[in-house]
N, C-alpha and C positions, 0 to 999 in steps of 0.2 A: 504494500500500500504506500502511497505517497504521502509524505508528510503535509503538504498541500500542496493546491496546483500550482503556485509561484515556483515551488522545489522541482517541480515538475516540467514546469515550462522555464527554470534557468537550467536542468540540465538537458534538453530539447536543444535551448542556443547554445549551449558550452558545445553541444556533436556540434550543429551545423556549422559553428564556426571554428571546424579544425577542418574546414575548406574554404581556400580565399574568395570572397564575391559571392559566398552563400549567407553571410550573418548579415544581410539585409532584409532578407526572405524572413526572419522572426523576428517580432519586435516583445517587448515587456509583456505584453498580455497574450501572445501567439502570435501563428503565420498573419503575412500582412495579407494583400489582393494578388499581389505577384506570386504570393506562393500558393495560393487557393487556386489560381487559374492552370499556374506548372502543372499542379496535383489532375486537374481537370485534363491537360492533355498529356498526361503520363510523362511527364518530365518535360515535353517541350524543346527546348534548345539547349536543356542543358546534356552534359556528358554521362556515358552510363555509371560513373561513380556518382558522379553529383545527383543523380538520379534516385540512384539508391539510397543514399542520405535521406535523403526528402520524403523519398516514402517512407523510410525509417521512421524520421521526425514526425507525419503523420500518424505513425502507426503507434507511437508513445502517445500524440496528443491524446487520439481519439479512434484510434483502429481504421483508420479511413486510409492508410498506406498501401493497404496490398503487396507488402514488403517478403521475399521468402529467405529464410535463413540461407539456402544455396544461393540467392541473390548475393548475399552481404558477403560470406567466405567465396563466393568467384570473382566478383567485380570490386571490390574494397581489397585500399593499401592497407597496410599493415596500422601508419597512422588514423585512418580512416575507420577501421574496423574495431581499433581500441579506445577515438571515441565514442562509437554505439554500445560498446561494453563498458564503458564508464557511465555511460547515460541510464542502465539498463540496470547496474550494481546500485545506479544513486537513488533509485526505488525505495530502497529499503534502510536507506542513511535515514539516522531516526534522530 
């Protein structure tokens, strides 16, 4: 369980932004319009790491990521993959 949704949604921005030009896409309270629209066309312009982040991201917000664990260990760096597992671990920071 989350200790609240702030905990929640700052460890959401601590992933997204261990990719440069993604910590815009979450702001203080959640994703902005830019990243509701990415979500809408399955990542959009972004790259297939950046992609998976973001569904990541949604998939902590609110399950609306559609994210699959073989997504994140094929397409995620090593950096990339240890901030989803830090995000994933801060669940349960009490």
């Amino acid at each position: 369980m989350w200790k609240s949704e702030k905990a929640r949604n700052d460890a959401i921005r601590r992933m997204i932004a261990s990719t440069p030009g993604l910590a815009r896409l979450w702001g203080a309270t959640g994703p902005n319009a830019e990243a509701c629209a990415l979500l809408e066309r399955d990542g959009g312009y972004l790259s297939s790491g950046e992609r998976v982040l973001l569904l990541a991201a949604f998939d902590l917000w609110n399950g609306s990521g559609g994210c699959r664990v073989a997504d994140l260990l094929e397409t995620l760096d090593g950096p990339r993959l240890r901030a989803v597992c830090t995000a994933l671990l801060a669940r349960d920071t009490k």
